[in-house]
N, C-alpha and C positions, 0 to 999 in steps of 0.2 A: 537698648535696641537688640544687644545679641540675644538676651533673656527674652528677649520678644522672641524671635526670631525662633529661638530654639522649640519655645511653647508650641510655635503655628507650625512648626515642620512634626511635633512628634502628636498632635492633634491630628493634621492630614495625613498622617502615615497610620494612624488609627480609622480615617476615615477613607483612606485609600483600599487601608484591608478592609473594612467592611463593605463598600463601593465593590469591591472584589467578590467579598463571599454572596454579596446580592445575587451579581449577576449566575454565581452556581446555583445559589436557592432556585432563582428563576428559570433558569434550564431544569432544574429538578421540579419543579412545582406543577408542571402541566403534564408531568410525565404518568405513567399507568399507575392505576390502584392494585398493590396488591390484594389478594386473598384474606378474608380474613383470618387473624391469628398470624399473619407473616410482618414483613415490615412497612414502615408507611408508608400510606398513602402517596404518591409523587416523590418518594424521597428515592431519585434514582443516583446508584450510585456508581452507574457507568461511563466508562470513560470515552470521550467523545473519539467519532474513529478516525479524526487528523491526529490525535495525542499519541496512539497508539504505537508501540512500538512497531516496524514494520521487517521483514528481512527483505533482503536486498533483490534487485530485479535474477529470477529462477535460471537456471546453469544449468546445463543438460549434457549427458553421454546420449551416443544413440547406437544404435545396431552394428554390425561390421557384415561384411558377405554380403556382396554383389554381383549377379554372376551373369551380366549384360554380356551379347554378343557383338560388339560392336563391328560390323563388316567397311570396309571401305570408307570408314569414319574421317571426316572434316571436324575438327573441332577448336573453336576459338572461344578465348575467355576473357570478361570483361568486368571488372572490379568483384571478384571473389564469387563469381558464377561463371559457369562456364555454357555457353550455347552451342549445340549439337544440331548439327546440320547433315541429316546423312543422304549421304548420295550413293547414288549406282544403287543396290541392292539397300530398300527405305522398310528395313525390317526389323524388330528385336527380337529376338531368338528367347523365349523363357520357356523352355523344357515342352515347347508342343502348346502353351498355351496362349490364347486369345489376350488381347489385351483394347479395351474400350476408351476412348480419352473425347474426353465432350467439350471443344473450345467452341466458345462464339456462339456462330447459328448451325455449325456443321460438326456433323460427328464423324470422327478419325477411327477407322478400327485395325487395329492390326493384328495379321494373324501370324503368328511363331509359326516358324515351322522348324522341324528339328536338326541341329546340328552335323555338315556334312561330315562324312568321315575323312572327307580330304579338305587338309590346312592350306588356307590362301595364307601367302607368301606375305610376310610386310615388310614394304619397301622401305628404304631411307627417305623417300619423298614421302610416304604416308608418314610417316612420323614425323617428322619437319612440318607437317602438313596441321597435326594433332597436336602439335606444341605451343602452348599460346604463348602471349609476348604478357610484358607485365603491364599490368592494369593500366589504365589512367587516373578513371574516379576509385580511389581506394579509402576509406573516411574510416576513422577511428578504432585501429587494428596497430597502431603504431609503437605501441605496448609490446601488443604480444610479438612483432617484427624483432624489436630490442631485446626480449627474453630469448624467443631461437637464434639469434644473429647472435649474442654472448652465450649459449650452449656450443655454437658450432664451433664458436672460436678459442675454445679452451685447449689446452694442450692434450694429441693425440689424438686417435680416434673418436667421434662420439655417435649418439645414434639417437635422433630426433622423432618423435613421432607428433605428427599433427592430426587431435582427431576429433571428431564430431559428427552435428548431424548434415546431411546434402543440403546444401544450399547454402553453408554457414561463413563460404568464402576460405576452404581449406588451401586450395590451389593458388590462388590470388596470394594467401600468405606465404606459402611455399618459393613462390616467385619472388616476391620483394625479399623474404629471406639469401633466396639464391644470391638476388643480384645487389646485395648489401654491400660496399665496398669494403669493411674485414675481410667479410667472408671471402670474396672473390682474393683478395690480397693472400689471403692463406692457402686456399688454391688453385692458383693460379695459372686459371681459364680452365682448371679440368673438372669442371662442376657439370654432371650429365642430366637431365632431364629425361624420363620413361614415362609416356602417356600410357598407364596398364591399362586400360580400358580396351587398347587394341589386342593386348596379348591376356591368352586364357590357361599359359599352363606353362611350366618350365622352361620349356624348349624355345618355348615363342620369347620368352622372358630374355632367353638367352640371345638370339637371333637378334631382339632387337638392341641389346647390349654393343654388340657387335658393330652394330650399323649408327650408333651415338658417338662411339667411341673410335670408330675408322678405323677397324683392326681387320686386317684381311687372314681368309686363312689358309694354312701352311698345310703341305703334304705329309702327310700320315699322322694328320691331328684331327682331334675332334673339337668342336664347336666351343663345348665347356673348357678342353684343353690350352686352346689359345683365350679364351676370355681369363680364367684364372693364373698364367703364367704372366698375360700383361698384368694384373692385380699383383701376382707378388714377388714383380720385379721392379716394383714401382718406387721411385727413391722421394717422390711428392706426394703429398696429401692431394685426395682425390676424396669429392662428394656424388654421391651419386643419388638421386630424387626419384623416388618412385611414389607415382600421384596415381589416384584412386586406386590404390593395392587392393581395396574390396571386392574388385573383378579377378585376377590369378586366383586370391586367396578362397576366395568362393567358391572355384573352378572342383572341376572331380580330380585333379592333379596339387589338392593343396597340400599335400604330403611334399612331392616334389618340389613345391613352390619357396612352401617351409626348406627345405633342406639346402635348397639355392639360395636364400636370405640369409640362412645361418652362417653356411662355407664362406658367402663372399665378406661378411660383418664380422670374419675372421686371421680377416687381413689387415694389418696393422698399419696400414696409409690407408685406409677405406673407412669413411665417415657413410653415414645413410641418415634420408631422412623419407620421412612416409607420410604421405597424407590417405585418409581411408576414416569411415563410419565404422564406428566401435569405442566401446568403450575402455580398451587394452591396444596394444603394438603388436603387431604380427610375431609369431613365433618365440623362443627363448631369450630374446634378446633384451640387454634391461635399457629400456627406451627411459626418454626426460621426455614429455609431456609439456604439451604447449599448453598454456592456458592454467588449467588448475584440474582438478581428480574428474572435472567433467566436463572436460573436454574447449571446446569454442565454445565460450558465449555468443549470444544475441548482441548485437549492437546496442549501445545506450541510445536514447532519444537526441540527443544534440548531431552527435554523428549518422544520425540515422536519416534526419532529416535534411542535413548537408548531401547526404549520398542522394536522396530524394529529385532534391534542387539541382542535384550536377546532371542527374540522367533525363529528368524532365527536359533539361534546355533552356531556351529563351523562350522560350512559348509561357510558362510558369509565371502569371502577375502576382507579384506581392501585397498582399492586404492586413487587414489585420483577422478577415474573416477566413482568405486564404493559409495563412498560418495555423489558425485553428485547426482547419480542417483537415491539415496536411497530420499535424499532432493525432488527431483524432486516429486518421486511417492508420498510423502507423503503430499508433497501438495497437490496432486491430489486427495490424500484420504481427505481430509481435515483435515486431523488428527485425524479422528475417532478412539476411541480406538477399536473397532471390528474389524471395515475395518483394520487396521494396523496390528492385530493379524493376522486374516485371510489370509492376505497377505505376511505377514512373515515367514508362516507355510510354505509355495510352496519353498521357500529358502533351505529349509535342506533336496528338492529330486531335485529340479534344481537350474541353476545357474543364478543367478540377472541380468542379462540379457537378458535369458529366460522369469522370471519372468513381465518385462519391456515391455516385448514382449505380454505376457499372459495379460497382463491389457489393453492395448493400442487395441487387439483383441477382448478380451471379456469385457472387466468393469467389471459389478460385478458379472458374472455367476460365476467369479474365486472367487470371495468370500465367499466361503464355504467351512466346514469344515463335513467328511465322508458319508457316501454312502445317507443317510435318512437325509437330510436339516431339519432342525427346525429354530424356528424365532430367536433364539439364537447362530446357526451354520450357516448361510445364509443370506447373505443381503437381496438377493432378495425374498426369500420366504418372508421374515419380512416384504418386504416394498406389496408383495402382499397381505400377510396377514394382513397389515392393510387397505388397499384399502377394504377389504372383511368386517373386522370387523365395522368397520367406515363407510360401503354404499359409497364409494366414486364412485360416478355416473353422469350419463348425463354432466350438466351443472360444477358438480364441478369437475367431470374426466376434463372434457373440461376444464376447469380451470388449473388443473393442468399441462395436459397437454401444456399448454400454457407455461407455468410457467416453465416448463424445459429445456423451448426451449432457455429461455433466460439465460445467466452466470449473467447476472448483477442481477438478480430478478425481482423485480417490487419496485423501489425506492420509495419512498414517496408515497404509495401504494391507501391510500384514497386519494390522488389529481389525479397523472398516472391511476389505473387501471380503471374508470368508464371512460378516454378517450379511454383508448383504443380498451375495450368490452360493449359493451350496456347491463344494466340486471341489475334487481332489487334486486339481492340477492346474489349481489357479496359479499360484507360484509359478509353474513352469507354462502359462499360458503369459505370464505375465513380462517372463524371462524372455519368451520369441518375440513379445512386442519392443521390449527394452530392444532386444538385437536387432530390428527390422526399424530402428531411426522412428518409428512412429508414434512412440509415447516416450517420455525422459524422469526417469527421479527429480523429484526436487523436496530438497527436508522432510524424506521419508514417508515422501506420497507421490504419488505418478499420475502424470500432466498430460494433456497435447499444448503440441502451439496451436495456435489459433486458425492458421490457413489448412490443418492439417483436421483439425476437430469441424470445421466446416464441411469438409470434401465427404467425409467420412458421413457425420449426421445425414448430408443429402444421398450419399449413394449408400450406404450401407444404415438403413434408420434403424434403432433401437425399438426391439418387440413391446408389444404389450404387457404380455410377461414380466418381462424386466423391470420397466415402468413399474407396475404391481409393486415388486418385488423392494424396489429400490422407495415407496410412497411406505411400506409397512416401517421398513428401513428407519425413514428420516424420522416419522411416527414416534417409533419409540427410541428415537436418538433423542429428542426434543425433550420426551417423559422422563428421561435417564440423563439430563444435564444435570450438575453438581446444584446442592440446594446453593452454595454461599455464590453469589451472580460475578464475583470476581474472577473464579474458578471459571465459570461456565462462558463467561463472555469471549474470551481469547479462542475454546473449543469450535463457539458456535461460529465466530467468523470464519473461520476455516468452511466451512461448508453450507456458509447463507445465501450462497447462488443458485447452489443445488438443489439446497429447499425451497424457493423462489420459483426455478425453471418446471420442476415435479410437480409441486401444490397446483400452478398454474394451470400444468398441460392437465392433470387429473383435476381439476375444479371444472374447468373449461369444458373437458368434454363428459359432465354430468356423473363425474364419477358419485357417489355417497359423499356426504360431506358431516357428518355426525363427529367421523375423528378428525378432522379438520380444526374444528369450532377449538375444541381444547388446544391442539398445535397453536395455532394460529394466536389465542391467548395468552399462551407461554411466551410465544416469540416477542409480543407484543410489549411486553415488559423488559426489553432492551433496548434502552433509546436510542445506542448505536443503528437500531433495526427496523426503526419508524416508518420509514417509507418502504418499505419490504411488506410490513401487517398492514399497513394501510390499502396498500393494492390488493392482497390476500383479502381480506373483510369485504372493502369494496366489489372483488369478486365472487364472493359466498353470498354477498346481497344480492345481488345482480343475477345471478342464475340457478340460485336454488331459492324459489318462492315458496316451498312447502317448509321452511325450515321454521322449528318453535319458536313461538312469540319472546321465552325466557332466552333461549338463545338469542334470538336479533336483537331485543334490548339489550344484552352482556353488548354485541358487535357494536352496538352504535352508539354506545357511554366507552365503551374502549378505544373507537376510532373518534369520538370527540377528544379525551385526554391527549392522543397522540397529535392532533392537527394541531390544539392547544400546542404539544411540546414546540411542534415545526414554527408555532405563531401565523398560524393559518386560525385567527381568532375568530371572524365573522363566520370560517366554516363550520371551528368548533361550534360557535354559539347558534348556530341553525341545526346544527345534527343533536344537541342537546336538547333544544326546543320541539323537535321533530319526535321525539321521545315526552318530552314534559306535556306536551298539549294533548296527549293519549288518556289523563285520568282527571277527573276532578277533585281537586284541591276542596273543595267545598265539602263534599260528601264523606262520608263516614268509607274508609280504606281498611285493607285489610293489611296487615308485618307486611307482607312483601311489596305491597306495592307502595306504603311509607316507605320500606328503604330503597326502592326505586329512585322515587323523590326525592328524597336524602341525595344521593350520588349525582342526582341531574344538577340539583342546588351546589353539590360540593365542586363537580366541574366546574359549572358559571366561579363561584369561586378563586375557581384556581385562572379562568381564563380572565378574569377583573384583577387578580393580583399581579400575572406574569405583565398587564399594561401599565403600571401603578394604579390603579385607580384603586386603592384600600378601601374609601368605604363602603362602595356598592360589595366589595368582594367579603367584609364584615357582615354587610345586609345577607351574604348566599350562605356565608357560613354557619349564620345563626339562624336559616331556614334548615339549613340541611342539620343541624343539630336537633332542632327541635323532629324532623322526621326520622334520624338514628333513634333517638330516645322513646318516639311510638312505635319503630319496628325492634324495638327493645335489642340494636345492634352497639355492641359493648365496644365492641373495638374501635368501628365507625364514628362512635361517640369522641374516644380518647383520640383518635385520629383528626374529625374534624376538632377538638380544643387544641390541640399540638400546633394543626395551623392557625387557628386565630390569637394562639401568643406569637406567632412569625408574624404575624400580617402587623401585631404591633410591634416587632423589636423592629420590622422595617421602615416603623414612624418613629423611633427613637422615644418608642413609649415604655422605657423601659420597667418600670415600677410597674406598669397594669402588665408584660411581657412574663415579666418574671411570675408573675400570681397565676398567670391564664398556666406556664408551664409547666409550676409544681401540682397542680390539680389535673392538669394531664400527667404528669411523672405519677402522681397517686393511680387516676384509672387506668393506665398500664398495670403498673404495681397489683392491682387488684385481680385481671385478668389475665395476670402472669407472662404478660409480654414486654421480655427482659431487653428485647433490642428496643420495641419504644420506651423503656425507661432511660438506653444508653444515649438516645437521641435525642430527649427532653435536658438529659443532664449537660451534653455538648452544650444546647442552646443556654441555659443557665449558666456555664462559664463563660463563653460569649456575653452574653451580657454586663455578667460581671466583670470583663475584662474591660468592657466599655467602658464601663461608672469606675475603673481601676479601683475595685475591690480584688486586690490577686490572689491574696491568700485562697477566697470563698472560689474566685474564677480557676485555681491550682487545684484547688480539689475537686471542683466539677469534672475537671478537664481527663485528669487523672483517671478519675474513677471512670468516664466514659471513655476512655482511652484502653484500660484492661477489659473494658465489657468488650469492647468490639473486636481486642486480639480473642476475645476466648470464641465470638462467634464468625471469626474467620474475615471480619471485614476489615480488610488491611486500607484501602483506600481513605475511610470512618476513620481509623484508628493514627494514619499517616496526619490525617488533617488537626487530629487530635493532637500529636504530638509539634510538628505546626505551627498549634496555637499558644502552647505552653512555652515555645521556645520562644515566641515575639512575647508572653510572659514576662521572662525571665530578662529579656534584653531590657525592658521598660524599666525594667527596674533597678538596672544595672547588675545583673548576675551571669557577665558574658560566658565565660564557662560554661556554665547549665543552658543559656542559650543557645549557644556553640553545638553543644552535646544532642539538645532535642530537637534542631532544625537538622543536622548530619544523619541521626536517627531516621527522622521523616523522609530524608533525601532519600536515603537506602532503600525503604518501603516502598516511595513512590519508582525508585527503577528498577524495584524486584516486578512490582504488577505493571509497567511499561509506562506508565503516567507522565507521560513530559511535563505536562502543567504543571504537575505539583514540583518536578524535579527544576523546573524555573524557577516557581516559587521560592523553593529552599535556598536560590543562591542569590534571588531579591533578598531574602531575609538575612542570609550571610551577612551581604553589602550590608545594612542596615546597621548589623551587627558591629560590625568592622567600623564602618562611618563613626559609628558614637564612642568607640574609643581612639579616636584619631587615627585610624591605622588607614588611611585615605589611599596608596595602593593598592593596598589588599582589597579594598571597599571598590574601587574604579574597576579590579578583575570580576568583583565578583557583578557588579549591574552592568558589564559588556557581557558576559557569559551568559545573564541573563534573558539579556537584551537580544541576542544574536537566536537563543533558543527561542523564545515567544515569534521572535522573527519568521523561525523555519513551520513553527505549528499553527503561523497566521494569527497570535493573539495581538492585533496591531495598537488595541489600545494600553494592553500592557509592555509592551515599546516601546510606545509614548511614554508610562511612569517611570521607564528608567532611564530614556532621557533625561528626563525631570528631574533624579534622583543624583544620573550624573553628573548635569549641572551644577547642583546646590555641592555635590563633592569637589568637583574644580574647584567652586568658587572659595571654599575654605582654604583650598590650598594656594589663593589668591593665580589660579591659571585661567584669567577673564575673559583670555578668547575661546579655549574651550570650552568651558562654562558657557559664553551665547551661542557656541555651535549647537553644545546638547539642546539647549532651550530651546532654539529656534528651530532644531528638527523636531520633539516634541511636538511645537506648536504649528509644526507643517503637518504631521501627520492625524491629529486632532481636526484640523479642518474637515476631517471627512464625519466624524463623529461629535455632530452639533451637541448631544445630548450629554457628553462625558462632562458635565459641569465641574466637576468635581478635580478631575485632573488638569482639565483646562485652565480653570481658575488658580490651582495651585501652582501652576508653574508660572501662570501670569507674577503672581505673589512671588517667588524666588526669585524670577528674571528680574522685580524691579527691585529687590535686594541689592541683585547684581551690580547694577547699574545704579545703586547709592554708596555701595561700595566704589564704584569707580567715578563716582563723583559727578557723572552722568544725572542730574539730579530732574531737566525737564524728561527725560525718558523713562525715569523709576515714576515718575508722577505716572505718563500714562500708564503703565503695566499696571502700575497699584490700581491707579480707576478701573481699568478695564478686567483685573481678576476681581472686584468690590460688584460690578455692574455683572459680573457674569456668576457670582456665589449670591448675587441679589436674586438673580431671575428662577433658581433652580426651587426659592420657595421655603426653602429644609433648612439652607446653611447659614442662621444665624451667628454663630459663634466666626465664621469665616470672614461674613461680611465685618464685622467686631475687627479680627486680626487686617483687612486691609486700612479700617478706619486710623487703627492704632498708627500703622506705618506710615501715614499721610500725615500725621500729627508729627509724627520724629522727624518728618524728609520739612513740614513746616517750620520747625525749632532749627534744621542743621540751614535752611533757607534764610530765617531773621538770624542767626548767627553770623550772616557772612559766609557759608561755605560754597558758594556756588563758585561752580572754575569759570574760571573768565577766558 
């Protein structure tokens, strides 16, 4: 029985990898024809864009210098935003200028006027007044609370800076920091809070100092006199908070401002901590930085949408459509904690669908919070008012403008932006945006968040020009992508929004569409990118009716291959039809329009093999052959044979498999196209690995393995190595397998491939398994298990469940062993069609369970993986191994073994 046992496991494990490499053929097989003379046909060898390595949610600095008037300011703050409510005099002061803020149905306009020469007074009750309390809803900032709360509390002076962009919930942290109990503990109760927003200059800095601290003053002293004689007579550590320092520091007295910050950060019981927009600490002082080099993060989605739910209310019903939708917006918000406030509030007078409605209509006008907008109640006033503060003008309005127009941003920003806009002072246009909070670095390209590239698009829209300028742009980024699509694929996601949003608006409104047709081509041949060309095409059809007949047939054999990839079958096979019913098949044709033909058959093809149905997809391929060979197309020839030895190794025909390849390997060879020779030769080891020929399957493998490092295709060359290592293991040469699956692993996490990097530690386990080494083997299919997990491949979860059963069960651990199996066989219920894996686990589980002497239970599982490798058609040999096991559970049956 064990010799049985061993047989059927190292069979499925052979049929499991092939069950595998099918399902890539078939993602690959619908996918675009290249060019001729490039690589083949459908053979894409891109990686899918859940696989893709990704970096982590974008981190931003933003501007410092703020240089608001705030007069007779009310200001209260409520989970890491602060609301401004100004009373008495309802003005902002920005150097004489107007400022416009459009909430609702009414437009707010307010006009600056200038600066009096004489200073109101601030009281102790204004600033009492401008002090907010600490938060309530404060959601997932808890981190960073821990990180400043152990700066402040280290021995001796320290000097904290908290910075970011407005609305990031700087104050909010500032506060729970404050009222930490270390910190209070260290010092104790003389912790001062300074709302700078009321004060603009030194003096005022000073005054309010004064009036925090309840220091009266003495005769024949000055103001600074007594504030710094209490500093340094002070025998207690003392912290002192100054929150939104971007207002002094901005002021025409920053010199001053500077010089009072330094003096008093000079006194050795005096800690400070700052919150302020910027991406640096005010003055010389060497501040510790909250957060990381750039500043406050955005909230993650978990706490984002807690904050959501806490400010919404009870009004907020829970669904599962409600949940959705709630994630959705809050994408959209990018997770600002303002934006998410602001938005949440509209929840407890209408209803989340409304609200869904209100954002999708207005963006950020809904962003605001009661009748009088401030930069702390309104996005948009804020993101006005810093345009006003900041001079954001001519050239660098123009800039920004630009800059909204795009989602992706400006990537790699000093190589992209000097192509795309001419001007000697991008750099330093780009330097006032970074300092004005309104665009932020991220991995060496500059972004907006999302509620800020909305405000901007609607009030400030991007010229024509630009547009122009940025369509020549993408143009010839698209011409200029690396030929090896490895290289080029990671480039182009960076900037597949952009070329999306541009093609669009310029298709749309009649722009020429001549250079289009090629772009849109290129792109087209990235399967990550299907549904991007798809719309493109669709668009090109649609509104340019004058366009060449040879062009629209290229569009509508390209957007057949692509529906084929998506499995959008009956579209494909109506848009190929729609194209084939244009010529007579009957009549005497000319080359071009036989190799029309050709390609419309080679489609049908590929869309009959991605369903299995082989032989109708035999029937197209041997249409489309015979019309390559009357449009005397060489490659198309070697291309359609290359697929119909696949369409037979996927019937396990391998003898006619192997003949159809070598005679494609030859018509490459001929034509001197070396990558389809390297691709004929894969398939030839494959096969031979099948019929465990290894030796012949070693050298295939091999030799296709150095063609593809030399043509750069590391993905080819990964899977190559891959193959040779489950080679080697078959044979027992762990070492060498060891060696060539480690190899592969490397490869696939140099080009971000998770799949394959799963693979490689499925293969491990394997590895490991057949030489008893049964922990190492359990590490290596939970590691695998947990990654397939994260990139969604849920049927490949399943097989290592499967796989860690059958390892339990060696190591006689029976109840692990039916846990694996029986999650397996829970998560298979969704995928009727997986015969293959399904059936095999049936087959171990009742292993299992003749092992444990469970003898009526092994009977069912045996029937039921025999009835379920019967139905699939192909798996004769399988249904054989369940028969076998029913024989042995019969003989251990008439012996007496049954437990009583």
């Amino acid at each position: 029985m064990k010799k049985i046992r061993r047989t059927a496991i190292t069979a499925l494990q052979k049929l499991g990898c092939k069950d595998r490499k099918r399902e890539k053929t078939k993602q690959e097989h619908g996918h675009i024809e290249k060019t001729a003379g490039g690589s083949l046909s459908g053979l894409n060898t891109q990686i899918p864009e859940d696989q893709m390595e990704r970096p982590t949610n974008p981190q931003f600095f933003t501007g410092s210098h703020n240089s608001n008037d705030f007069r007779e300011a009310v200001i209260n703050n409520t989970a890491g935003n602060q609301n401004t409510n100004v009373a008495g005099n309802q003005e902002i002061n920005v150097a004489g200028n107007q400022i416009t803020n459009v909430t609702g149905d009414q437009i707010i306009k307010y006009e600056s006027k200038p600066v009096s020469d004489v200073k109101q007074k601030i009281t102790a009750d204004m600033i009492a007044s401008a002090t907010p309390p600490v938060p309530i809803v404060f959601k997932g900032r808890e981190g960073l609370v821990d990180q400043g709360v152990n700066i402040l509390c280290q021995q001796g002076p320290r000097f904290l800076a908290i910075l970011g962009a407005g609305g990031m919930g700087k104050t909010s942290l500032a506060l729970h920091i404050m009222n930490a109990t270390s910190v209070k503990d260290k010092f104790t109760g003389r912790c001062y809070f300074i709302p700078c927003e009321l004060f603009e200059d030194a003096e005022s800095l000073v005054q309010g100092l004064l009036h925090v601290m309840k220091l009266t003053m003495q005769e024949n002293k000055s103001k600074h006199e007594v504030l710094f004689d209490h500093l340094q007579s002070a025998h207690s550590d003392l912290l002192i908070v100054f929150d939104n320092f971007e207002t002094p520091w901005n002021h025409d007295d920053s010199i001053g401002v500077k010089n009072l910050l330094e003096k008093i950060a000079q006194r050795v019981k005096v800690s400070l901590m700052v919150t302020m927009r910027g991406p640096d600490g005010p003055g010389d002082i060497q501040w510790e930085k909250l957060g990381d080099r750039y500043g406050i993060p955005i909230l993650l989605p978990v706490p984002a949408k807690e904050a959501f739910k806490a400010f919404a209310g009870s009004n907020l019903q829970s669904s599962d459509d409600s949940e959705a939708q709630i994630d959705s917006l809050l994408n959209q918000l990018d997770y600002v904690p303002l934006a998410i406030r602001l938005s949440a509030q509209h929840v407890r007078r209408v209803k989340l669908k409304a609200l869904i409605s209100m954002w999708k209509k207005g963006k950020t006008s809904i962003l605001t919070e009661g009748r009088v907008p401030g930069r702390l109640t309104s996005v948009s006033f804020s993101i006005d008012l810093s345009i006003q503060i900041f001079k954001i003008e001519r050239r660098t309005l123009k800039l920004l403008s630009a800059i909204s127009f795009l989602p992706d941003g400006v990537p790699f920003w000093m190589k992209y932006l000097p192509q795309m806009f001419q001007g000697e002072e991008l750099s330093f246009n780009v330097s006032t945006l970074l300092d004005s909070s309104l665009i932020y670095e991220n991995y060496e390209g500059i972004k907006m968040l999302a509620p800020v590239r909305e405000h901007i698009d609607l009030n400030h829209p991007i010229s024509k020009d630009d547009v122009d300028q940025l369509e020549e742009f993408y143009i010839q980024f698209l011409q200029d992508l690396p030929e090896n699509d490895m290289e080029a694929q990671p480039v182009l996601q960076l900037h597949i929004n952009n070329i999306e949003k541009i093609f669009k608006a310029q298709i749309s409104g009649g722009h020429p569409i001549t250079s289009y047709i090629s772009a849109v081509k290129k792109l087209a041949g990235f399967g990550r990118f299907v549904p991007v060309s798809i719309d493109l095409m669709d668009l090109i059809l649609q509104k340019n009716k004058d366009i060449k007949e040879e062009d629209k047939v290229d569009l509508k054999l390209i957007r057949a291959y692509n529906l084929c990839w998506m499995g959008r079958f009956q579209d494909a096979e109506a848009q190929v039809m729609s194209v084939k019913e244009c010529f007579n098949e009957e009549e005497n044709i000319s080359q071009s329009e036989a190799d029309i033909l050709g390609r419309c058959f080679e489609t049908l093809q590929h869309i009959f093999y991605a369903q299995d149905q082989y032989e109708k997809a035999i029937n197209m391929n041997q249409q489309a052959q015979k019309y390559f060979k009357q449009s005397e197309n060489q490659w198309a020839q070697a291309n359609s044979m290359y697929w119909l030895g696949d369409i037979n190794y996927m019937q396990d025909r391998y003898k006619k498999a192997s003949e159809i390849f070598s005679e494609a390997q030859q018509l490459f060879q001929q034509i001197e196209n070396e990558l389809g020779v390297a691709e004929c030769l894969k398939k030839l080891g494959d096969i031979y690995s099948m019929q465990d020929r290894y030796d012949e399957a070693i050298e295939m493998l091999s030799d296709a393995q150095k063609q593809f490092e030399t043509f750069g295709n590391q993905l080819r060359a990964a899977e190559c190595l891959w193959s040779l290592g489950d080679l080697y293991r078959r044979q027992g040469e762990y070492d060498e397998a060891t060696g060539m699956i480690l190899k592969a692993q490397k490869q696939y996490k140099e080009i971000g491939y998770k799949d394959g990097v799963a693979d490689c530690l499925w293969a491990l386990g394997d590895t490991y398994d057949d030489q008893a080494q049964y922990d190492k083997a359990v590490d290596m299919f939970s590691n695998a298990q947990r990654q397939y997990q994260i990139i969604g491949k849920i049927v490949d979860v399943a097989w290592c469940y499967q796989r860690l059963g059958i390892t339990y069960g060696s190591q006689g651990q029976y109840e692990k062993a039916n846990e694996a199996f029986t999650e397996a066989l829970e998560l298979l219920k969704g995928f009727p069609g997986e015969k293959c894996c399904h059936g095999g686990t049936l087959l171990h589980f009742g292993h299992l369970f003749l092992d444990m002497k469970d003898f009526a239970e092994a009977r069912r599982k045996y029937e039921e993986a025999k009835d379920i490798f019967y139905s699939h058609g192909q798996l004769e040999k399988e249904v054989n191994y369940c028969s076998e096991a029913l024989s042995e559970l019969d003989e251990a049956e008439a012996a007496g073994s049954i437990k009583e």
